[in-house]
Backbone as numpy.savetxt, mean C-alpha at the origin, in Angstrom:
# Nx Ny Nz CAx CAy CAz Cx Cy Cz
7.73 10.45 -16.79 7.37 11.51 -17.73 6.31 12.43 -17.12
5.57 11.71 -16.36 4.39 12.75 -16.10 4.67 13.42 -14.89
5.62 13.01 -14.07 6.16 13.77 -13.00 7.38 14.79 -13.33
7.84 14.41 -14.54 8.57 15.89 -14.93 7.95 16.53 -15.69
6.73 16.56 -16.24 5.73 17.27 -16.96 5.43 18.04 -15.70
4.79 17.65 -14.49 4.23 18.18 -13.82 5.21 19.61 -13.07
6.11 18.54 -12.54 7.38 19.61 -12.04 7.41 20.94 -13.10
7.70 20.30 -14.08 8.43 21.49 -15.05 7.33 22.56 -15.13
6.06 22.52 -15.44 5.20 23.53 -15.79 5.17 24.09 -14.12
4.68 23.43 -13.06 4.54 24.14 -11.74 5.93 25.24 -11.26
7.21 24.56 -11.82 8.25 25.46 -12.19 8.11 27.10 -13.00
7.47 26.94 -13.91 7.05 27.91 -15.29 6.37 28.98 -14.17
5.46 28.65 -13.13 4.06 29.25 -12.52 5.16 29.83 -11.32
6.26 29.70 -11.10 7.00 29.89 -9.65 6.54 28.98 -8.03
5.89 27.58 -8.45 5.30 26.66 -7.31 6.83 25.73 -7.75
6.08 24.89 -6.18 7.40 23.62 -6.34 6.39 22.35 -6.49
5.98 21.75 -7.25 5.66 20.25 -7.44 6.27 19.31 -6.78
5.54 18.01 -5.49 6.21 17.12 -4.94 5.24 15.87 -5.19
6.16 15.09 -5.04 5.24 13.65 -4.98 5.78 12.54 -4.18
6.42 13.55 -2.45 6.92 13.42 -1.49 5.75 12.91 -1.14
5.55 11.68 -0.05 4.32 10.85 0.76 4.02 11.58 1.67
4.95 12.67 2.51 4.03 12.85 3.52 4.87 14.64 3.17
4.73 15.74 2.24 5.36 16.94 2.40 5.15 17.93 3.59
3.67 17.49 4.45 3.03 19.04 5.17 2.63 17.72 6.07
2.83 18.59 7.30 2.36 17.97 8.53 0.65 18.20 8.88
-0.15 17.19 9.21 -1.51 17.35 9.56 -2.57 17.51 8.38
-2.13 16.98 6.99 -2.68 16.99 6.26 -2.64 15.64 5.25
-3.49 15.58 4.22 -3.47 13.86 3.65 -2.02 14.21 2.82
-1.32 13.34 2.76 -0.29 12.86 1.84 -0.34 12.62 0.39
0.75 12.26 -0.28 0.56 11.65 -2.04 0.21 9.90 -1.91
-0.29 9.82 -2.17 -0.79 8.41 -2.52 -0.60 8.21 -4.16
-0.51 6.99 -4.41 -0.70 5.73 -5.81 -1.50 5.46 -5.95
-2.21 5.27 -5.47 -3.56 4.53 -5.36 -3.90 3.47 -6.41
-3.44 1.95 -6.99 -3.24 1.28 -7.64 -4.77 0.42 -7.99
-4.95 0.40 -9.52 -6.16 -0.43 -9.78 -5.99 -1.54 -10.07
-6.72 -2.74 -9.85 -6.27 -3.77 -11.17 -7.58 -5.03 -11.38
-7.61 -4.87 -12.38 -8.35 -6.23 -13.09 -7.28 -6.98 -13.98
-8.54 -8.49 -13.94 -7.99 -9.34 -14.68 -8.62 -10.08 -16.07
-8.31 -9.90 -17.33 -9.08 -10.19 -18.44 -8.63 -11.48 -18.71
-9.62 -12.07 -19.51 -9.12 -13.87 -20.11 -10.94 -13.57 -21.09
-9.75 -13.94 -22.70 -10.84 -13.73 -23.71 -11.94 -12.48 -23.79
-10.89 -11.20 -23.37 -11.91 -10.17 -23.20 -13.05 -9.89 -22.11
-13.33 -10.84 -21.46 -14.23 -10.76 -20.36 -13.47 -10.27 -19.18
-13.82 -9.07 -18.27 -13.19 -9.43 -16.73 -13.52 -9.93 -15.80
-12.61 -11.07 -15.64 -12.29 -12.17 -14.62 -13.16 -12.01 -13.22
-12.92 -10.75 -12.73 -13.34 -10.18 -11.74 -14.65 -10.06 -11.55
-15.61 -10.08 -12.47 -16.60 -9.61 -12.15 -18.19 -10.96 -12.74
-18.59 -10.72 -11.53 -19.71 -11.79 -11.82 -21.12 -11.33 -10.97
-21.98 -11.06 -12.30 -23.67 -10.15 -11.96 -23.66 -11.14 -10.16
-24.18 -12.40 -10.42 -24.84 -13.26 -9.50 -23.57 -13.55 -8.28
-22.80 -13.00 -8.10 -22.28 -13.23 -6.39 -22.37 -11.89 -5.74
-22.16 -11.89 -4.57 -21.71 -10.90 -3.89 -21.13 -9.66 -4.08
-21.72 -8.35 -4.10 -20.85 -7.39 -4.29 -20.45 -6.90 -6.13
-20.93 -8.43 -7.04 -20.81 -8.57 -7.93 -19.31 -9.12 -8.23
-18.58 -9.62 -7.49 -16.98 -9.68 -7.45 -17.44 -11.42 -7.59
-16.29 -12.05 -8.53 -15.97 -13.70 -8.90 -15.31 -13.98 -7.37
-15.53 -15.23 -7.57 -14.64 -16.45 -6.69 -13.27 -15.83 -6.79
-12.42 -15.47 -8.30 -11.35 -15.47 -8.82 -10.88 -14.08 -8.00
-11.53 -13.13 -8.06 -11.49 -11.56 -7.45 -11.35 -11.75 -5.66
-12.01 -12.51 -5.41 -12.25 -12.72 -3.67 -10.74 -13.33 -3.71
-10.43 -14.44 -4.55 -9.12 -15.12 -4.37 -7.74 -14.18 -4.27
-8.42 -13.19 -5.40 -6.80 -12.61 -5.85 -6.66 -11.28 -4.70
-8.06 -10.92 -4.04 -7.85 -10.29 -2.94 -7.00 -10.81 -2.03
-7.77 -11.95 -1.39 -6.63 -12.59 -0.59 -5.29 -12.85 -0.63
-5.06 -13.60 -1.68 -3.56 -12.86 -1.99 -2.93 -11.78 -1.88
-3.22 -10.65 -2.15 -2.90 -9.36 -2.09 -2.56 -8.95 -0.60
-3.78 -9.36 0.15 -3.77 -9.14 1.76 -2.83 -10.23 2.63
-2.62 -11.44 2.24 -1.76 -12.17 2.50 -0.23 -11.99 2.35
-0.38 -11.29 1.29 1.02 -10.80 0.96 1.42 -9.29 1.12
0.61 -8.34 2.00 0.38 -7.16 1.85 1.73 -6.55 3.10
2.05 -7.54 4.06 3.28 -6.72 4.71 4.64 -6.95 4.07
5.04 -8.11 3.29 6.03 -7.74 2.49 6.11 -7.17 1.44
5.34 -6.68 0.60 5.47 -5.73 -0.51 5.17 -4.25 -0.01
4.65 -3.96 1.20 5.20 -2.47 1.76 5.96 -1.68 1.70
7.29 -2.49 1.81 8.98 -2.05 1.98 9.10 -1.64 0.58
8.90 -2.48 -0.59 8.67 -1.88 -2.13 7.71 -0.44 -2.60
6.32 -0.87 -1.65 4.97 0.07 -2.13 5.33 1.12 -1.41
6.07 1.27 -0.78 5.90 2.55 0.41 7.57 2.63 0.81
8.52 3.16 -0.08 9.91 2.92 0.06 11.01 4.12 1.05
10.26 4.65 1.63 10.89 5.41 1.76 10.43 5.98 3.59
11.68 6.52 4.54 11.35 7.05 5.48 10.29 7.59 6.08
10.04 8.71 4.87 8.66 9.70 4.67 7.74 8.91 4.57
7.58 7.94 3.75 6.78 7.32 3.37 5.56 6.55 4.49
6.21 6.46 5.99 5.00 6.10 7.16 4.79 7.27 7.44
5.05 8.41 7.08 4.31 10.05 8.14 3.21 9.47 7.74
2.61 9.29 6.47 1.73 8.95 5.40 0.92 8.29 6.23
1.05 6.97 6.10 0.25 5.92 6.84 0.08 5.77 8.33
-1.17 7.07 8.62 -0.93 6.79 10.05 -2.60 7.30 10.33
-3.43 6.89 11.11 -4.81 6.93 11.23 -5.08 8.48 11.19
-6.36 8.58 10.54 -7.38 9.95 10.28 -7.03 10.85 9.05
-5.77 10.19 8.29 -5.62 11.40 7.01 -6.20 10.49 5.68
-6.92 9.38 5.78 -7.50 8.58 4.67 -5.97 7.62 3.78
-5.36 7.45 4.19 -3.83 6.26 3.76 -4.33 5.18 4.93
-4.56 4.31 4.26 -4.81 2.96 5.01 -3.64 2.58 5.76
-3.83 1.73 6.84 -2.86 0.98 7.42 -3.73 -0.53 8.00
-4.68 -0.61 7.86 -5.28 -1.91 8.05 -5.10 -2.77 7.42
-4.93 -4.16 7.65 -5.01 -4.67 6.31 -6.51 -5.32 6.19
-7.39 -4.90 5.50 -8.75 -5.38 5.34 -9.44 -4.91 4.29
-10.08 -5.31 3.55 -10.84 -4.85 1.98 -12.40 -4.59 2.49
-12.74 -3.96 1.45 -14.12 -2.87 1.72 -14.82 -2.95 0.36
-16.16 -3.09 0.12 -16.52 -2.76 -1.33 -17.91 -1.15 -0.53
-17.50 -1.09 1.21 -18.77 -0.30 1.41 -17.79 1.04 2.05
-16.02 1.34 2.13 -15.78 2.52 2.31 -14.38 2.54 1.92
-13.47 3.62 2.51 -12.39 3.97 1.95 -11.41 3.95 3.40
-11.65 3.56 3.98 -10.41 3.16 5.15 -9.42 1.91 5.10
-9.87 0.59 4.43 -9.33 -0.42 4.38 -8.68 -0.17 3.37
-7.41 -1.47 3.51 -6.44 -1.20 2.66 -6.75 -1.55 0.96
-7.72 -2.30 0.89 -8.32 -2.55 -0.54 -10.08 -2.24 -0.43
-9.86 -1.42 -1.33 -11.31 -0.87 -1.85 -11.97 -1.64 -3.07
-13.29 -1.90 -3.06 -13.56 -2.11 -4.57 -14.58 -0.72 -4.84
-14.00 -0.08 -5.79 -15.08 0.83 -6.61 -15.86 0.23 -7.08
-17.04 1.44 -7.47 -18.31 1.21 -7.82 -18.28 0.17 -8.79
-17.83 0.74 -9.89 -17.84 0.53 -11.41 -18.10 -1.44 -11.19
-19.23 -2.11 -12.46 -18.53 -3.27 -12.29 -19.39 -3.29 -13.48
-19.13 -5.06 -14.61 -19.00 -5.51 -15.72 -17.20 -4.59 -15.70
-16.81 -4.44 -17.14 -15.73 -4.72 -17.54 -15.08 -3.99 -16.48
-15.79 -2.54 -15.69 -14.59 -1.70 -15.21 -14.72 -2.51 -13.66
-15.44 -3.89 -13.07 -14.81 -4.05 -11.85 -13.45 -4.02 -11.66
-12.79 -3.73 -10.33 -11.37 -3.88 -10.28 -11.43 -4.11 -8.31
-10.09 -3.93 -8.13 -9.29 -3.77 -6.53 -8.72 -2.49 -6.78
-9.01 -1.70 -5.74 -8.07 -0.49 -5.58 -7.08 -0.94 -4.41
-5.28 -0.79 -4.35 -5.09 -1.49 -3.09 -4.00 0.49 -3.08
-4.46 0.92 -1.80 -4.54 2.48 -1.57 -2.99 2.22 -0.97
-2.75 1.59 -0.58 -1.65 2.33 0.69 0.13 2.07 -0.40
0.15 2.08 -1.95 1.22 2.57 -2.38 1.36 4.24 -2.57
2.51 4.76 -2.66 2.90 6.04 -2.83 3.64 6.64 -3.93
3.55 7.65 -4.29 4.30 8.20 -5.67 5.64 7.78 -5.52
6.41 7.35 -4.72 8.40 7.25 -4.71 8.43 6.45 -4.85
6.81 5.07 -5.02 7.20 3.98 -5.17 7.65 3.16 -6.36
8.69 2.77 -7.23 8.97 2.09 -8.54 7.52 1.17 -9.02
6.69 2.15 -9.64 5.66 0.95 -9.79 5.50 -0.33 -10.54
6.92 -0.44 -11.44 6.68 -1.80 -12.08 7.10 -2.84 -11.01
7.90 -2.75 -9.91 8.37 -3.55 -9.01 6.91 -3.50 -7.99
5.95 -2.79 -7.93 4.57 -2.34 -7.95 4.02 -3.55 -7.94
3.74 -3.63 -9.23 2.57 -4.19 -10.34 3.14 -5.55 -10.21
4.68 -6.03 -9.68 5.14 -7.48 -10.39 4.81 -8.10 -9.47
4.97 -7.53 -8.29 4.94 -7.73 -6.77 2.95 -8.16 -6.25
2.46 -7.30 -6.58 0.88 -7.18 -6.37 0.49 -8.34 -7.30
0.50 -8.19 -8.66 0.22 -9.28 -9.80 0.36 -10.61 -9.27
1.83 -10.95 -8.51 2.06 -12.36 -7.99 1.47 -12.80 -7.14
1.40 -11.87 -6.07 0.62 -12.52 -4.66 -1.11 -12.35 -5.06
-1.70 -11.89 -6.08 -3.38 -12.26 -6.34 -3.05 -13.80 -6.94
-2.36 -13.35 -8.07 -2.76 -14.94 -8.58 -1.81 -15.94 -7.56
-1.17 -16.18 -7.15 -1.19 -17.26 -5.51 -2.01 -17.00 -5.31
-2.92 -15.90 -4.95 -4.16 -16.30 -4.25 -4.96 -17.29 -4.79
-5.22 -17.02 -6.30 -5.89 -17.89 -7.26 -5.65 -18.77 -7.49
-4.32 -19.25 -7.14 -3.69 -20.69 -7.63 -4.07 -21.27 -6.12
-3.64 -20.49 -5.08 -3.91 -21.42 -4.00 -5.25 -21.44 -3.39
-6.33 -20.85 -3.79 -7.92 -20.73 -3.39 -7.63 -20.12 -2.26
-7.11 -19.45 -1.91 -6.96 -18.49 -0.80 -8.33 -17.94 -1.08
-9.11 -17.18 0.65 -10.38 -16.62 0.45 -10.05 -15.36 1.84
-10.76 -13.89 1.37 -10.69 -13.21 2.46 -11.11 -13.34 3.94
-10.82 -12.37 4.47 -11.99 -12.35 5.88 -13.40 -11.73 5.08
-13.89 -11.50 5.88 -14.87 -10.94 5.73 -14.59 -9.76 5.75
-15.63 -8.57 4.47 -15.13 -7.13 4.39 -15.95 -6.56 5.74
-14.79 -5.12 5.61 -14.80 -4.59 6.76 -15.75 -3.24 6.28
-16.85 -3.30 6.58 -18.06 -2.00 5.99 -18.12 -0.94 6.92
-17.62 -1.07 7.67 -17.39 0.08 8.74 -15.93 0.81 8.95
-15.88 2.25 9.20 -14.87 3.21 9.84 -13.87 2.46 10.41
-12.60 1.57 9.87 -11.62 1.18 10.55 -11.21 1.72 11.68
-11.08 3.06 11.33 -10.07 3.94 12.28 -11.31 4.11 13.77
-12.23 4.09 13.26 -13.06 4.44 14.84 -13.25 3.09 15.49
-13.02 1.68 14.80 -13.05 0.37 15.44 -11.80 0.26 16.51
-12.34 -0.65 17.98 -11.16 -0.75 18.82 -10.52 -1.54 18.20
-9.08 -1.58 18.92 -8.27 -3.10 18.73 -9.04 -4.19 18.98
-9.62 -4.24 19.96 -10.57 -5.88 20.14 -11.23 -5.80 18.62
-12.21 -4.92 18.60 -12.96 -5.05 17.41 -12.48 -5.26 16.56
-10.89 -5.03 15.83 -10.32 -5.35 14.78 -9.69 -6.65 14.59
-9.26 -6.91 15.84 -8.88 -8.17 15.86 -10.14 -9.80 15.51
-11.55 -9.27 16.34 -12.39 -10.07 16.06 -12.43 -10.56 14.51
-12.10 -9.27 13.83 -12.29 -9.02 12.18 -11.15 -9.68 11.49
-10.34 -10.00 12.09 -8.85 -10.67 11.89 -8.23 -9.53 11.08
-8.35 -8.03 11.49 -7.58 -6.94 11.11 -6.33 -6.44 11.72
-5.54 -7.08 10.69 -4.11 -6.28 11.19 -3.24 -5.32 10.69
-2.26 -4.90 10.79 -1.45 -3.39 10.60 -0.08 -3.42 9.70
-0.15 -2.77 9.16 0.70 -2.70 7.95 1.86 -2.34 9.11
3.08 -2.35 8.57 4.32 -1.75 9.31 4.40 -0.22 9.24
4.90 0.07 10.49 4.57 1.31 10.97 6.08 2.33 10.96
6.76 1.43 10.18 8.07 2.30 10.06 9.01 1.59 8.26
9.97 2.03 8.49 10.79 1.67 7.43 11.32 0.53 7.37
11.40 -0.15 8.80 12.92 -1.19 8.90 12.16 -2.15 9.48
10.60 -1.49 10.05 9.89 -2.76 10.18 8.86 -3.39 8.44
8.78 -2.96 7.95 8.86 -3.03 6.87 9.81 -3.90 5.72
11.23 -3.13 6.25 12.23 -3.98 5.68 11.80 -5.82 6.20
11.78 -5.86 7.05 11.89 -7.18 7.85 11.14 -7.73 7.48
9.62 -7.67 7.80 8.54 -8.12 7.12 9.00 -8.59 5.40
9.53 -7.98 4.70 9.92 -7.96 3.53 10.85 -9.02 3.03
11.96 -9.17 3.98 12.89 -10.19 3.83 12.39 -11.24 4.56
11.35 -11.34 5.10 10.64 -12.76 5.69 9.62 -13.26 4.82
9.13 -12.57 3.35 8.04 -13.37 2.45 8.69 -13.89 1.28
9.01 -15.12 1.19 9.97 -15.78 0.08 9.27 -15.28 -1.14
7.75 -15.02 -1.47 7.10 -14.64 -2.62 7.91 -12.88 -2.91
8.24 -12.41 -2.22 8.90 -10.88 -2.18 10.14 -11.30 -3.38
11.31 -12.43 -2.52 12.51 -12.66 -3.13 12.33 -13.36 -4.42
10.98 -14.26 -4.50 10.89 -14.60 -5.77 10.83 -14.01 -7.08
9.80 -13.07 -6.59 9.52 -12.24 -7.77 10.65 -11.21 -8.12
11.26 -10.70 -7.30 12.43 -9.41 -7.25 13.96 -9.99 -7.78
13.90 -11.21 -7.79 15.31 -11.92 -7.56 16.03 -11.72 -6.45
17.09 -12.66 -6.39 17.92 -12.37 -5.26 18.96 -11.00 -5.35
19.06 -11.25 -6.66 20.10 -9.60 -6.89 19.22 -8.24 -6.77
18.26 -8.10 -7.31 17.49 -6.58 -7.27 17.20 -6.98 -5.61
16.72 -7.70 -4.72 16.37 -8.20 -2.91 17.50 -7.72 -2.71
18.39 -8.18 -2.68 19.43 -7.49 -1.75 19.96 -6.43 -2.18
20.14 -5.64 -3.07 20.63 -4.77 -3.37 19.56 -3.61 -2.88
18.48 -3.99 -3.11 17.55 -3.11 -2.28 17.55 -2.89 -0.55
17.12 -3.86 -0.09 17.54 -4.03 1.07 18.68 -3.25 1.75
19.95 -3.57 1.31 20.67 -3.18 1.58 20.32 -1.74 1.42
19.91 -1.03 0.45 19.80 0.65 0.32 18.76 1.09 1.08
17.60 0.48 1.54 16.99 0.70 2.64 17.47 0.43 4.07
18.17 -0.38 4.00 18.95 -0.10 5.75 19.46 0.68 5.85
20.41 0.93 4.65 21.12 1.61 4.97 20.36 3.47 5.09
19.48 3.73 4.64 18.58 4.80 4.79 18.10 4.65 6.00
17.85 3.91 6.63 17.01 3.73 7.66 18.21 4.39 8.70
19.04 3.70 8.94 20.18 4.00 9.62 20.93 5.32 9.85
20.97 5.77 8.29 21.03 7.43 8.21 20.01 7.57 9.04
18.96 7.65 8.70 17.61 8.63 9.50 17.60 8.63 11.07
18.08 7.25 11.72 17.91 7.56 13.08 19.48 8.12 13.52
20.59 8.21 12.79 21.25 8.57 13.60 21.26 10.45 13.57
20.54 10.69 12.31 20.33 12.59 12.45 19.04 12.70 13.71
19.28 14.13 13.94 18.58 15.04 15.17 17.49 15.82 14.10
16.55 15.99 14.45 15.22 16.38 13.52 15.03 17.46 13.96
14.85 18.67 13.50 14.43 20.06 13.83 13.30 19.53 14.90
12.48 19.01 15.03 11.39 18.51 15.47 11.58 17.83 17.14
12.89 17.36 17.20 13.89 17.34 18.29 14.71 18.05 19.31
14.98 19.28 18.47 15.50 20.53 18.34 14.62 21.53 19.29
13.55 21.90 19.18 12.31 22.27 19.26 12.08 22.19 20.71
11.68 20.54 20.45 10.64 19.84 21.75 11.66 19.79 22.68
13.16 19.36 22.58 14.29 19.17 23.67 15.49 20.07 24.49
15.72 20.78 23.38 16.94 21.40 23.28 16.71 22.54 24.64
15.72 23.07 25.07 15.89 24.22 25.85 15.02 23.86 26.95
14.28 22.13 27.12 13.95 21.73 28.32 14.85 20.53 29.03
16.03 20.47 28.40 17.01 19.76 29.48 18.46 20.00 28.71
């Protein structure tokens, strides 16, 4: 609704409205940017004055989860071809996987806000993405985290993108998939993916992402056109 609200009036003005991930080259993309807390008896779960950061045991847990489970729900959060122009260092779309409560490069942020409004921001979904397959997907792998006491690395308070590979690795920071089909893969290798999705919505997806994928490399890209065509 709110994306044909938007369309339709930018229509009225003679603009085109997109909520394409990556529309313009060299500039930031559309992002989702997804929040979430967890309530039990009105209190949020998440948030506790006396630890760290002010974030619960339960919040550190359901992070981990999230990050544990963060390369197979990609292929869902980020569905589309376009969708890696997006995720690629210096336009602010994460590709690390590492949480932050001190900047905005890692793939989970915690905002300021805390008592009821603590939450997780986890940045690197996109507008094409189906967000209830979103939310079912993210929801499952925190609480595994919580069920299984899963605990993070340690947050990453510094400029991802200006850290080396050694340095990231020390941090146990690693990289979201950097394409569509690596993505796919990652995706069909986390049984928590097929659980939650079923086996019928999993493969039926799957299948429509290969098969996209497949379209895409076998076309020639203006961009190909360009760089090749009149130097050999």
């Amino acid at each position: 609704t709110f994306k044909l609200a938007v369309k339709t009036i930018a229509q009225k003005h003679k603009l085109h409205a997109t909520f394409m991930p990556k529309p313009l080259f060299g500039v930031a993309g559309n992002g989702m940017h997804t929040n979430m807390s967890l309530f039990k008896d009105g209190k949020n779960v998440f948030y506790d004055p006396d630890k760290t950061f002010g974030l619960s045991t339960e919040a550190l847990q359901f992070i981990a989860g999230v990050l544990d489970h963060a390369k197979g729900i990609t292929a869902v959060a980020n569905p589309l071809v376009n969708s890696y122009k997006r995720l690629v260092p210096g336009h602010e779309a994460p590709i690390y996987i590492c949480w932050s409560a001190k900047n905005r490069s890692p793939l989970i942020r915690i905002p300021d806000a805390r008592g009821k409004g603590t939450r997780i921001e986890l940045r690197n979904p996109d507008p094409t993405a189906n967000p209830y397959l979103v939310f079912a997907l993210v929801l499952e792998a925190g609480l595994r985290g919580i069920e299984e006491k899963l605990m993070p690395c340690d947050p990453v308070n510094q400029n991802v993108y200006q850290m080396s590979k050694a340095q990231r690795e020390v941090c146990g920071v690693t990289d979201l998939p950097s394409d569509l089909m690596k993505a796919v893969e990652l995706m069909e290798a986390d049984p928590m993916v097929v659980d939650v999705l079923g086996d019928h919505i999993c493969d039926k997806y799957l299948a429509a992402k290969k098969s996209e994928w497949h379209e895409y490399c076998m076309r020639v890209s203006q961009w190909e056109l360009e760089e090749y065509l009149s130097k050999y």
